[in-house]
N, C-alpha and C positions, 0 to 999 in steps of 0.2 A: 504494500500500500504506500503510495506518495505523499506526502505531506506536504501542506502547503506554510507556508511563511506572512501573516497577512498583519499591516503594521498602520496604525492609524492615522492620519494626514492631515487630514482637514475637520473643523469642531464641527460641531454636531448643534450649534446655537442655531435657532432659525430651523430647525427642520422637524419634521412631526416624532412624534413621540416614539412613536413604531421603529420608527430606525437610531432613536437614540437608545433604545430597549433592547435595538440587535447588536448595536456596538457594546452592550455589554453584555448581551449571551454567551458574544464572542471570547469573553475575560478581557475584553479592553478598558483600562480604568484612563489613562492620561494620553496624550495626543505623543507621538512617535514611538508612541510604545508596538509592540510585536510578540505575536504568540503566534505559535505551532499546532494546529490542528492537520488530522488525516483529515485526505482526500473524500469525503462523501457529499452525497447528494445535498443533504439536509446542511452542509456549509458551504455546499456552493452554493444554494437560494441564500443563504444569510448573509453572503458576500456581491449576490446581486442586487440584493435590497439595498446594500450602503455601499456599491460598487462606486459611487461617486467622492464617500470619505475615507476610502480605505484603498492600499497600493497591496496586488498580492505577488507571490513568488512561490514558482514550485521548487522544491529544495532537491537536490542532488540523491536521486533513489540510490543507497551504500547497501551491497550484497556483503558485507563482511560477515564473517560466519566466527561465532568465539571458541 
């Protein structure tokens, strides 16, 4: 599974509540901050809802075996 990188950009003032609500489903508390969630369905809608205040990045899949 891929993980995404998704890190917050721009405030969240001025815009409905629903996506101030998703930016912190997300675990986002303060502005340039970045969390790590897998790749599913149910964070990419959460990523398209506030696609406008948030930059995202897929991280580098590592096969390292321990």
């Amino acid at each position: 599974m891929s993980k995404l990188r998704i890190t917050w950009r721009k405030s969240a003032i001025g815009y409905a509540g629903d996506q101030k609500r998703t930016i912190r489903a997300l675990g986002l508390r303060r502005l340039n901050q970045s969390v790590e969630h897998g790749d599913s369905p149910a964070i990419r809608g959460m990523i398209l809802k506030v696609r406008h205040l948030v930059e995202v990045a897929e991280l580098p899949h590592s096969n390292a075996s321990p």
